[in-house]
C-alpha positions, -999 to +999 in steps of 0.1 A: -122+228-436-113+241-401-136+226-383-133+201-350-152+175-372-129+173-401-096+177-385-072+150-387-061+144-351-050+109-350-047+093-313-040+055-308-060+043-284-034+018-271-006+045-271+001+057-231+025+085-243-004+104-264-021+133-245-054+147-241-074+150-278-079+189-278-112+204-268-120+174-242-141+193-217-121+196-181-086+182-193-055+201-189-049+223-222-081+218-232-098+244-258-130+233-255-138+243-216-147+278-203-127+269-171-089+281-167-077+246-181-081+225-148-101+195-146-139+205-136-140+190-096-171+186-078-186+206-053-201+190-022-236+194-039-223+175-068-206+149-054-237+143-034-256+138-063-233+118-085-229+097-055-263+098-031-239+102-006-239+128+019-209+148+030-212+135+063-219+095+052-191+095+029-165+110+057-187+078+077-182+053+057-142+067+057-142+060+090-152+030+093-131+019+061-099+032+086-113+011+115-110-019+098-079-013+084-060-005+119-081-039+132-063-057+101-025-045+107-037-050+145-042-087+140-009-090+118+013-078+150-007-091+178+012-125+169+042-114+172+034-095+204+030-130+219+053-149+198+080-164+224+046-179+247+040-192+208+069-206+207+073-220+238+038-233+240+044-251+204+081-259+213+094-250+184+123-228+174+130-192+155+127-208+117+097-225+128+084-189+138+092-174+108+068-193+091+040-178+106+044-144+085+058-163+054+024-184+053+004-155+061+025-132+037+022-161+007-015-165+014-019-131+012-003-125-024-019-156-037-054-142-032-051-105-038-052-110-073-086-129-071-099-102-050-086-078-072-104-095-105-137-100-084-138-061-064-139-046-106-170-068-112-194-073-078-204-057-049-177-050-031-189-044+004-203-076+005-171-090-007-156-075+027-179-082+046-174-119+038-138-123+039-135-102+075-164-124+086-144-157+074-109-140+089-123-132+126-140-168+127-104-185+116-084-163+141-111-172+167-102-208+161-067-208+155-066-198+195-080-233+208-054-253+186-040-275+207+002-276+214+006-306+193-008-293+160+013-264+150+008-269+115-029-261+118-019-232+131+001-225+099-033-231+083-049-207+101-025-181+098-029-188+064-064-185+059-067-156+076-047-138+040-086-143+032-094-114+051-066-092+043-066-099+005-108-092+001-102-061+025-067-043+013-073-047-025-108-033-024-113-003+003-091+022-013-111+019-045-140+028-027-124+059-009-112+069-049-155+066-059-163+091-028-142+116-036-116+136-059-084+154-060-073+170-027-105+151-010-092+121-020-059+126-012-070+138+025-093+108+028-067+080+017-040+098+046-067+093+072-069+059+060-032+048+059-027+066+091-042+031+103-011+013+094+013+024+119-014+025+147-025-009+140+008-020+142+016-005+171-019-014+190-009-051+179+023-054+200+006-036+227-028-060+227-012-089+224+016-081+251-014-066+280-042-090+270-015-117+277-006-107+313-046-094+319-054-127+315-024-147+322-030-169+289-014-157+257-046-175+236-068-145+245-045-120+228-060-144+196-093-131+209-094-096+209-095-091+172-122-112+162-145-095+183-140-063+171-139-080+134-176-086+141-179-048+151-164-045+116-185-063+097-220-048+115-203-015+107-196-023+071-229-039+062-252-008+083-233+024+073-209+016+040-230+018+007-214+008-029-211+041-050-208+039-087-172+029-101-155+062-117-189+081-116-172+114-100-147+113-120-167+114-153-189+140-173-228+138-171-232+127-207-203+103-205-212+064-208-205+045-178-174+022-181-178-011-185-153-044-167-128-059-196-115-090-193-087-101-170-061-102-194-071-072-209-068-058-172-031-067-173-020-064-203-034-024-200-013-023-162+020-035-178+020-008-205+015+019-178+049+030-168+034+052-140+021+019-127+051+000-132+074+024-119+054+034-087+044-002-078+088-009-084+092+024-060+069+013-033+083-023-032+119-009-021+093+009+007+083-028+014+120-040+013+132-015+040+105-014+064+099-050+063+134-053+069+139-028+098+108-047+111+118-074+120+159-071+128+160-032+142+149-041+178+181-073+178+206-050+159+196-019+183+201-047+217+237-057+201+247-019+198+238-016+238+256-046+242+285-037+221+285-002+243+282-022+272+249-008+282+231-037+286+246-075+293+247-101+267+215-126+263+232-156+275+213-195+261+186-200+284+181-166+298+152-144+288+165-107+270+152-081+291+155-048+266+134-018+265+146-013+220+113-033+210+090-011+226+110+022+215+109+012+183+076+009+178+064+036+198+088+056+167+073+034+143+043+047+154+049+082+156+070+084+121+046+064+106+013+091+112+038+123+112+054+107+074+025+102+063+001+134+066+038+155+064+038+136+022+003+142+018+006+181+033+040+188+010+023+168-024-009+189-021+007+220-020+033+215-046+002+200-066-008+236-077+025+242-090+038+209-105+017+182-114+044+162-111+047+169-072+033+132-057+060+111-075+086+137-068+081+135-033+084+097-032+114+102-046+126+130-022+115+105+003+128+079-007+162+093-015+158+117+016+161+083+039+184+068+025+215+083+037+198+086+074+192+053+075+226+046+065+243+074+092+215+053+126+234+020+114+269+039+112+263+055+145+255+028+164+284+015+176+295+050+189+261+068+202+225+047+209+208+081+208+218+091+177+209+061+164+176+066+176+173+102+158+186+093+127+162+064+121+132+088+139+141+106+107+142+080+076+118+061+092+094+097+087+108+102+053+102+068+042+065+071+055+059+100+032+048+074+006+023+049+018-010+074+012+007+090-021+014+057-036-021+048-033-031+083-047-011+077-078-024+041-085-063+052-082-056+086-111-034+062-134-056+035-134-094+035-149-118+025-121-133-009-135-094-026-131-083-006-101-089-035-076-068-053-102-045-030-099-039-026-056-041-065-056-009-067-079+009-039-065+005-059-031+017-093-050+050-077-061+057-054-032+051-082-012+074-107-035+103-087-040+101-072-008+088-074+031+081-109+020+121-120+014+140-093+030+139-102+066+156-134+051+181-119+036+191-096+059+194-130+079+217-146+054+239-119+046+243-114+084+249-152+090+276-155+063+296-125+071+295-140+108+311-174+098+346-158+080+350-134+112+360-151+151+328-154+173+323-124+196+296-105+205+314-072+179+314-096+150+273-105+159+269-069+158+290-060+125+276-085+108+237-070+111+256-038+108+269-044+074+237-064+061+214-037+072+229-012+050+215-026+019+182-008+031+198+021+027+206+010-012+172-001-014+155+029-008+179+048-034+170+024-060+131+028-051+140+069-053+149+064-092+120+046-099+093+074-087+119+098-103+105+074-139+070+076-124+076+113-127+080+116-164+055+095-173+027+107-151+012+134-167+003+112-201-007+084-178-032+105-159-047+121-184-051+089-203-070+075-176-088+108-176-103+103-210-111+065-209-132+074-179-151+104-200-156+081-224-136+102-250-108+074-259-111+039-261-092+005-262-086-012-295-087-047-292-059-069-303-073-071-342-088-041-337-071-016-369-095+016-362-083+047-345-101+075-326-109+106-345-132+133-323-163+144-336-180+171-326-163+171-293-163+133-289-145+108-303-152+084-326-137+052-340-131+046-376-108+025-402-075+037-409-080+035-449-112+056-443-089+089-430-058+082-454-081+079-485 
């Protein structure tokens, strides 16, 4: 018989490399659809009804979703705007200060996950709103700690990963429930536009509010009073819209939570997940790197020019590289970011491979500019300068697309599962140990050369350039992402219309459609 009900289509519901079962409504390829073979997309009208939301409210709540993500990566750099009044304050030395980010960063991987597990399966702006309340009221504190308990400071610093973790793992899942396609690709560059700026704002705060008020413990006390701000704004204009619900058909069932290990097990047998997550942690790697040793390695080029004098022990270094560099980081970092976002959307139409081929381009793109500012430096500061103006805004071209690709690979009951361990290994393998290694690769190539200001700066010089490997390596990995991503997507597309399932681990039935959905029988019954 040639009918849909008695064909013997065989998908396995556990198999990411099978396609879309013909005649799903609104998949690519589809027979079954009256459309031109693109996904049915929402008008405004629609969205506002599968949502309740109004255009306006959802672009709202957008915005007040980016406000607290500059306030959070505003916090992060305030300390180190302040850091040698920290330092002096405390009396302690530079390994000392490192541990400030390490406990923060540590903190901050151990509870994404648990953020992660609890934004698939409760209310997720009051999950915010009670981990930026519990943040802004441990910052507040950790500015009255007096100079002989540094290690509640550490605590502090910890703690605040509270906020970060409940707040990083959960908003762009609720940006991915508002809207679709280009929408949501506009709406998530908006929101990691806040990234550079809140950076930037951080050394700037902490820096101003310091000489303002002659005490560096009010820089401490800007951002919890604005965190308040944030969680008024949060609890009065942000509502919770249905997990996946614009993404699905009318008559689809609504998905339901798995477990945990159900979550993951699912995430490590998407490649497009894997491979992204590996791409976007050599993003991690380089900026974290450049971070934190650019501003020193730029100051021992001027040096090494003779530009500007040497610091001597006991003398303060007076150099303007610190704020240059972030006023580029800044820059780069919105003009990367809406320039990927821009390119993948147009390319979209054409390729739907486009948003993990221009990671890669990015990625790859940077590499050998970063590699040329570090070559440079010993011969022209101003190259320098343009040549990491330029990776710097390549490398930036991934931060919203990354995100994109996560929220259409992934099914939207484990996608807070699935932010929270992309931030876990980008954060392990990457900003979280870099700066250190940079460090020790510098310190060890210093020790077989004689002591001298050239061997200081040849010795960054050469450790530096491993960034520049990095990002190469992080360039293959989204060139993976790129064969694997139309399966993955359009997997994720049918779990969410209900039309495939998940066998469980004893589970011998596969999915055979019926009457234009599918159904789920024993094996023996189709081979007999």
């Amino acid at each position: 018989m040639a009918g849909s009900d008695t064909t013997p289509f065989l998908s396995q519901a556990d198999d990411t490399d099978d396609g879309p079962v013909p005649g799903t409504p609104g998949l690519p390829g589809s027979t079954g659809t009256p459309k031109s073979g693109e996904p049915e997309i929402p008008d405004r009208e629609g969205l506002q009804r599968i949502t309740g939301l109004s255009a306006g409210r959802s672009a709202l709540i957008v915005a007040v979703l980016c406000y607290i993500n500059l306030l959070n990566y505003m916090d992060r750099f305030t300390v180190a705007g302040v850091l040698p009044d920290i330092e002096q304050f405390f009396g302690i030395g530079d390994s000392s200060s490192g541990l400030i980010q390490t406990v923060f960063i540590s903190s901050y991987m151990v509870l994404a996950p648990v953020f992660g597990y609890l934004g698939d399966r409760y209310n997720r702006k009051y999950l915010m709103c009670g981990g930026i309340a519990f943040w802004s009221l441990v910052t507040l504190g950790s500015s009255f700690i007096p100079r002989e308990r540094f290690w509640l400071l550490l605590l502090t610093r910890g703690l605040v990963g509270v906020g970060e973790a409940s707040y990083s793992t959960i908003a762009p899942t609720l940006i991915a429930d508002l809207f679709v396609a280009d929408q949501r690709s506009r709406m998530l560059s908006v929101f990691y536009f806040a990234i550079p700026v809140g950076s930037g704002l951080g050394y700037i705060a902490g820096s101003k509010v310091k000489d303002v008020a002659g005490d560096w413990h009010w820089a401490l006390r800007v951002t919890p009073g604005l965190g308040v701000l944030a969680v008024l704004l949060l609890f009065l204009v942000v509502r919770e819209p249905p997990r996946g619900a614009v993404e699905r058909h009318l008559d689809s069932p609504p998905l339901s939570p798995t477990s945990w290990w159900a979550d993951l097990r699912a995430l490590s047998r998407n490649p497009s997940f894997v491979l992204s997550s590996l791409g976007f942690t050599s993003v991690a790697f380089v900026t974290g790197s450049l971070a934190l040793w650019a501003p020193a390695f730029l100051l021992r080029s001027r040096v090494v020019l003779g530009e500007t004098p040497p610091c001597l022990p006991g003398d303060s270094c007076s150099s303007s590289d610190s704020l240059i560099f972030g006023l580029i980081t800044c820059l780069t970092g919105v003009l990367g970011v809406g320039l990927g976002v821009e390119i993948s959307r147009r390319l979209r139409r054409a390729n739907p491979r486009a948003d993990p081929l221009v990671c890669a381009a990015g990625l790859l793109g940077s590499a050998p500019f970063l590699f040329l500012s570090l070559a440079c430096a010993r011969g022209s500061i101003v190259a320098t300068y343009i040549f990491i103006f330029i990776g710097e805004t390549l490398l930036s071209m991934n931060w919203a697309i990354v995100a994109d690709i996560l929220l259409y690979v992934v099914i939207p009951t484990r996608r807070s599962t699935a932010e929270a361990f992309q931030i876990v290994l980008s954060h392990l393998l990457g900003d979280a140990g870099s700066p250190y290694l940079i460090g020790l690769i510098s310190d060890r190539l210093r020790r077989s050369w004689p002591p001298s200001f050239l061997s200081e700066f040849r010795a960054l010089q050469f450790s530096l350039m491993l960034c520049a490997f990095i990002g190469a390596l992080g360039g293959a990995a989204f060139l993976g992402t790129a064969i694997f991503i139309e399966g993955d997507r359009r997997q994720a597309q049918l779990h969410i219309q209900g039309v495939l399932r998940e066998a469980g681990p004893t589970d011998d039935r596969i999915v055979v459609p019926q009457r234009g959905r599918s159904t789920r029988v024993p094996v023996s019954s189709v081979l007999i």
